[in-house]
C-alpha positions in Angstrom: 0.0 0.0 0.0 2.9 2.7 1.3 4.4 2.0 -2.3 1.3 2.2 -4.1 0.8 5.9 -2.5 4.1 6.7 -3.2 4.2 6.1 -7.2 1.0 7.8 -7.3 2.2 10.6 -5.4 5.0 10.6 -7.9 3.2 10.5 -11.0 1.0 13.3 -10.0 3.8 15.3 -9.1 5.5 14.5 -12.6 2.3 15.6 -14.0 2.1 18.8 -12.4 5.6 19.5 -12.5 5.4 18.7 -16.3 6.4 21.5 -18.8 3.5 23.0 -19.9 2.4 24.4 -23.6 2.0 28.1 -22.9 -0.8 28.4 -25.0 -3.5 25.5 -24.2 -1.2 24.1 -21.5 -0.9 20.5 -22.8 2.3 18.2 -21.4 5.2 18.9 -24.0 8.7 18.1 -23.9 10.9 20.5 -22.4 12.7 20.9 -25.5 9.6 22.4 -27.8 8.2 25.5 -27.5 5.1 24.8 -28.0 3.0 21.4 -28.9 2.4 19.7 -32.2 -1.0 21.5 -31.9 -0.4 25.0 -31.3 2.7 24.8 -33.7 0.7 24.1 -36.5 -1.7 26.4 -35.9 0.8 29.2 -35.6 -0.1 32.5 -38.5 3.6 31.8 -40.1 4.2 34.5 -42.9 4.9 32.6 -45.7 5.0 35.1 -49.0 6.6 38.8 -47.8 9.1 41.3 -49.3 12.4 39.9 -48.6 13.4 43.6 -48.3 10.3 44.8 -45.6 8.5 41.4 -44.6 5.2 43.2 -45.7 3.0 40.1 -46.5 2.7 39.9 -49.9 -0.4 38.2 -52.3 0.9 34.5 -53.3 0.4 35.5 -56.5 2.8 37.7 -56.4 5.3 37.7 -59.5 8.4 39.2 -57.3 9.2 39.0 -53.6 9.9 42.5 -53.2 6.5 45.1 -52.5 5.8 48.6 -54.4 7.7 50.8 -52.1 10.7 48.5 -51.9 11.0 47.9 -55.3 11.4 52.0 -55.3 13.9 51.9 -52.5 14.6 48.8 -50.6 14.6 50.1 -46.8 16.7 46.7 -45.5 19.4 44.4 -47.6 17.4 41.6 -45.7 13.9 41.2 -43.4 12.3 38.2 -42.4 9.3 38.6 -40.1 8.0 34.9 -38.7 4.6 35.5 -37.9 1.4 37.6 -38.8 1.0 39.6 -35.8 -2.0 37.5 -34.8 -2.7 34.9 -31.9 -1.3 33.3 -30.2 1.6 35.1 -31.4 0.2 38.6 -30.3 -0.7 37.4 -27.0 2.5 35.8 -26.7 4.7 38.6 -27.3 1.9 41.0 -25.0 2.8 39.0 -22.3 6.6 39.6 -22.3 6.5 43.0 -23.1 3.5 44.1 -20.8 3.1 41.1 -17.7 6.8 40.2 -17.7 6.4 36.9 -18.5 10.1 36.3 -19.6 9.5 32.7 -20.6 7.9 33.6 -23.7 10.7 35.1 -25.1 12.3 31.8 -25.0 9.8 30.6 -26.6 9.7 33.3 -29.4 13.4 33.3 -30.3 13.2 29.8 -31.1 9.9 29.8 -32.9 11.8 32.8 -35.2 15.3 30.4 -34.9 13.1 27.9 -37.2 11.8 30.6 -39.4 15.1 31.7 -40.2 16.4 28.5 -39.8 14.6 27.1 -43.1 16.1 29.8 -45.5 19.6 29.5 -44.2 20.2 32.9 -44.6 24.1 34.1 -44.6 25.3 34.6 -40.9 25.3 38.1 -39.7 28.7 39.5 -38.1 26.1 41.0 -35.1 22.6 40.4 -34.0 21.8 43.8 -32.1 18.1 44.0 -30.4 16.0 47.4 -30.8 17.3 49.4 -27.7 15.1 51.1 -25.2 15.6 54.1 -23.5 17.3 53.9 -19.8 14.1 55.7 -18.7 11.7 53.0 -20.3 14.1 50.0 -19.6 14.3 51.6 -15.7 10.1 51.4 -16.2 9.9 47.9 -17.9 13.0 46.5 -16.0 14.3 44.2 -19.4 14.4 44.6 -23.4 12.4 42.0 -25.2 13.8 42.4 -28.3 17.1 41.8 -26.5 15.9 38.8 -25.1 14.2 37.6 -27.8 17.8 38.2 -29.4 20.1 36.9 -27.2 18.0 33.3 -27.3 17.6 33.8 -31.3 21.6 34.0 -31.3 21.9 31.0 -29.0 19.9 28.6 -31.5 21.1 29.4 -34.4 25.1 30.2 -33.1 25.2 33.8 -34.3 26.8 36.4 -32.4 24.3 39.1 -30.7 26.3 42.1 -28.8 24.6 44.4 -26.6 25.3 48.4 -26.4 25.6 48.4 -30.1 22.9 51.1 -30.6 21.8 53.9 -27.8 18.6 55.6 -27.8 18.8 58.7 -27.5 15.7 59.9 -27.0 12.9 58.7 -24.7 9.6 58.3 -27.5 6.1 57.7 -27.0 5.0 54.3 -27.7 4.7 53.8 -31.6 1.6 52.0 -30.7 0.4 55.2 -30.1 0.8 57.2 -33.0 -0.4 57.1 -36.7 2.4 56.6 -39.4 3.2 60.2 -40.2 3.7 60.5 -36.3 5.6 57.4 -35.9 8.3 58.4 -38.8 9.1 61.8 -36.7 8.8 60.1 -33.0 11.6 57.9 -34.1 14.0 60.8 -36.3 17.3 61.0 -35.0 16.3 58.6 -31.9 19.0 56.4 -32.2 23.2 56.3 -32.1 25.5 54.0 -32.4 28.1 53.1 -29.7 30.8 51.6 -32.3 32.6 51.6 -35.3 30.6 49.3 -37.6 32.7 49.9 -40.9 32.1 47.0 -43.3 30.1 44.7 -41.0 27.1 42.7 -41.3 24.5 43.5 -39.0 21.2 42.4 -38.2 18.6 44.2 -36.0 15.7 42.3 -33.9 12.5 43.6 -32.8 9.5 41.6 -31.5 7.0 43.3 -34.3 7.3 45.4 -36.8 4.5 47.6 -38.2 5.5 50.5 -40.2 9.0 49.7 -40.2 9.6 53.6 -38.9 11.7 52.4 -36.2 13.5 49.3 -37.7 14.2 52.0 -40.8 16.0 54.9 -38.4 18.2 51.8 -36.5 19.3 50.9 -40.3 20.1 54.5 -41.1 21.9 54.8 -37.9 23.8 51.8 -38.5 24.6 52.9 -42.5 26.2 56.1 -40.9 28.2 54.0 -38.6 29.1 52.4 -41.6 27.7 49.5 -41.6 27.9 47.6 -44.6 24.6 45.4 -44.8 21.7 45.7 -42.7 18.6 43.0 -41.9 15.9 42.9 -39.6 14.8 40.0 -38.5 11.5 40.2 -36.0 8.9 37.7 -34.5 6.2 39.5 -35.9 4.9 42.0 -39.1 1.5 43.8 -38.6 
C-alpha cells in the first residue's frame, strides 16, 4: 500500500511538474516550445518582401512590395509570424506582464523561421534598444531577449550596447504613421565603429518599419555595410 501511494504521489507530481504548452497548457517536452497542436496552428508568414517582410499576395510575380522595389529600406527582413494569436498574445505577455519565458519561446519559434532559408550569418545580431528611462520602467528589453536566445539557436553572435537611444519616444503604438516616422527621427546612435560589417537588428514586431528604418540609417552612418531585420512578428 505505502508504495502504491508513493508512485502515485509521484506520477502526480511528474504531472504537475510537467512543462507546460503556454498556450493551451498540454504536457510537451521540455525541449519544444510549444505542442504539435499550437505549432501548427501558428499564423507563419509565408509570401513577404524579402526587403520589408510586408505580407505579400501568393500571387505575387516578385518577392519585393511597391515601395521596396522603389527603395529597398533593408538588404534583408524576415518577419516569422502575422502579428495575430497566439503570437500577439505571446509577445503581450513579455512586453506588458513580464512573462520572460515567452521570449524563450519566441526566439526559437523565429530560430526555425530563419532556420529554413539559411540565410548568410550576420557579423552581429543587435536588439531594438530602449531608453534607460523605459528600460528603468519595464525592468528588461524583449527584443534583447528575444535576441540573445535567437543567437543562441542558431550560433550567431548578438552584442549588446551596439545602438543607444537617444531619446525617450512615446510608444509607436500610439501614433499614426506620419507621427511614428518623426517620434523615431534621430532617436538612435550607435556606440561603435561598424565599418564594413554585417548587422542584423531584432524587434518583436514590426509595423511601419519607422523604427527598424531609423536603426538601419543609424547603423549605415556607422558604416555598416549590410543591414537585416529579422522580427517575430509583421502587422
Amino acid at each position: 500500500m505505502t508504495l502504491f501511494l508513493y508512485d502515485w504521489a509521484k506520477n502526480i507530481q511528474n504531472a504537475w511538474l510537467a512543462p507546460r504548452c503556454p498556450v493551451c497548457a498540454t504536457a510537451i517536452d521540455a525541449a519544444a516550445p510549444l505542442c504539435a497542436g499550437c505549432h501548427a496552428d501558428l499564423p507563419v508568414l509565408e509570401t513577404q518582401c524579402r526587403h520589408c517582410a510586408i505580407a505579400l499576395s501568393e500571387s505575387a510575380a516578385t518577392r519585393v512590395c511597391a515601395d521596396c522595389a522603389r527603395r529597398p529600406r533593408f538588404d534583408h527582413a524576415l518577419a516569422g509570424f502575422h502579428y495575430r494569436q497566439p503570437i500577439a498574445w505571446m509577445i503581450g505577455g513579455l512586453k506588458y506582464h513580464r512573462h520572460l519565458a515567452h521570449a524563450r519561446i519566441l526566439g526559437d519559434l523565429l530560430a526555425e523561421r530563419i532556420a529554413l532559408q539559411a540565410p548568410e550569418p550576420p557579423d552581429l545580431l543587435a536588439a531594438v534598444p530602449l531608453h534607460p528611462a523605459a528600460f528603468r520602467r519595464r525592468g528588461f528589453n524583449q527584443a534583447e531577449r528575444i535576441a540573445i536566445r535567437l543567437a543562441d539557436r542558431l550560433d550567431w553572435r548578438v552584442e549588446r550596447d551596439v545602438f543607444a537611444r537617444v531619446r525617450d519616444t512615446p510608444h509607436q503604438s500610439t501614433l499614426d504613421a506620419a507621427q511614428r516616422a518623426a517620434n523615431v527621427r534621430d532617436a538612435f546612435a550607435a556606440r561603435c565603429d561598424l565599418a564594413g560589417r554585417h548587422v542584423a537588428i531584432v524587434d518583436d514586431v514590426m509595423t511601419t518599419a519607422r523604427t527598424a528604418s531609423a536603426l538601419a540609417r543609424t547603423a549605415r552612418t556607422a558604416g555598416a555595410a549590410r543591414v537585416d531585420v529579422y522580427c517575430v512578428a509583421r502587422a
